[in-house]
C-alpha positions in Angstrom: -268.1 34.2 46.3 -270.2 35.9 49.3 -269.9 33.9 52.7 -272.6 31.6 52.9 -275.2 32.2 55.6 -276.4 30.4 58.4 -279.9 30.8 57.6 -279.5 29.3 54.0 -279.9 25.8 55.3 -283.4 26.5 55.9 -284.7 26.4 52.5 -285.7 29.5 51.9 -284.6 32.0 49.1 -282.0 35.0 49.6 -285.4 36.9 49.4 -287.4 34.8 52.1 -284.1 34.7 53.9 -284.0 38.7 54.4 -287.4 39.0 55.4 -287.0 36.1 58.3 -283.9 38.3 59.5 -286.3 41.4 59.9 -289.0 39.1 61.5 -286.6 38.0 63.8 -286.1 41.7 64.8 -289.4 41.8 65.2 -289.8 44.1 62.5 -294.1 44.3 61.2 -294.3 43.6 57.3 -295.1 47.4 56.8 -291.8 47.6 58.6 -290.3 45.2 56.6 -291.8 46.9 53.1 -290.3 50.0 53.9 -286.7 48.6 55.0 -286.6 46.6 51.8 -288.5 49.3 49.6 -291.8 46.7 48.3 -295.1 46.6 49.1 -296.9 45.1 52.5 -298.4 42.5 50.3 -295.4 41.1 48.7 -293.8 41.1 52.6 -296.5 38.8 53.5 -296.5 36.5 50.6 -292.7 35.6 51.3 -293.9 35.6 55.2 -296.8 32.9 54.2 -294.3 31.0 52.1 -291.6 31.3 55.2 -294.2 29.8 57.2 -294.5 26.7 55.0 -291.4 26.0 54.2 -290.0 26.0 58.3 -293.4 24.5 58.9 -294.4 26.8 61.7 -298.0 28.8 62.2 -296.7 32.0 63.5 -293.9 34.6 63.0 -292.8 34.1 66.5 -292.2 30.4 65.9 -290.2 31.5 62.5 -288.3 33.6 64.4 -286.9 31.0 66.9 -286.1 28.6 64.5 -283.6 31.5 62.8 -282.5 32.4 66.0 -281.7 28.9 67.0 -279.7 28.9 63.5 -277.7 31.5 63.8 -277.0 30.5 67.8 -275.9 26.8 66.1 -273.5 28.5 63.8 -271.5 31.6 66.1 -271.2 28.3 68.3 -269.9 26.2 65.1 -267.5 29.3 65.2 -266.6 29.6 68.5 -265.7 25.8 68.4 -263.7 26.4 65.4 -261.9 29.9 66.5 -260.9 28.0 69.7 -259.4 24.7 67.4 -261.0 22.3 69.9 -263.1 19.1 68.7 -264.4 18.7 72.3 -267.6 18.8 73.6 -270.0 20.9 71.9 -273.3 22.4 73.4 -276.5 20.3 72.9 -278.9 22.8 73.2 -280.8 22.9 70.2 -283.6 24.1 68.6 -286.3 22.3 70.8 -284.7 23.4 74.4 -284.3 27.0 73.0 -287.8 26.9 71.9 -288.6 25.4 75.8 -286.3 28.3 76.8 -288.3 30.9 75.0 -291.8 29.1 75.6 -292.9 29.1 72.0 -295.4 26.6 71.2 -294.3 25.2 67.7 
């Protein structure tokens, strides 16, 4: 069974999934279309749905959320790695977005 990936408790399909990786890249959907060999349409379909399912208008906004997920998970695994139960950082998705200054 493949390792499970931070993104996947975002909603989306393994498809949708791939192409928010690339977004967060900052890969364009032609980009995108080539990388994962379909056509600039499709790439924008599953970028429309992306949109709607992480409730966001823009592919910058997309893009923070998934980087805030992966950030929450490699410091899940820091936590873990270092066997400590202590204090954990708080920062979440809303001060990265502050951080970043995204408007969601």
């Amino acid at each position: 069974m493949p390792a499970q990936s931070p993104l996947s408790s975002l909603g989306l399909t393994a498809r949708e999934t791939e192409v928010l990786t690339w977004i967060a890249q900052g890969k364009t959907n032609y980009e995108i279309g080539v990388i994962l060999s379909a056509c600039t349409g499709t790439i924008c379909k599953h970028v429309e749905h992306i949109l709607c399912k992480l409730e966001v208008k823009n592919r910058t906004a997309a893009a923070v959320i998934a980087l805030a997920a992966l950030a929450g998970a490699n410091m899940s695994q820091r936590v873990r790695a270092a066997g400590s139960r202590g204090r954990r950082d708080r920062r979440g998705t809303r001060q990265l977005v502050y951080d970043l200054g995204v408007r969601l």
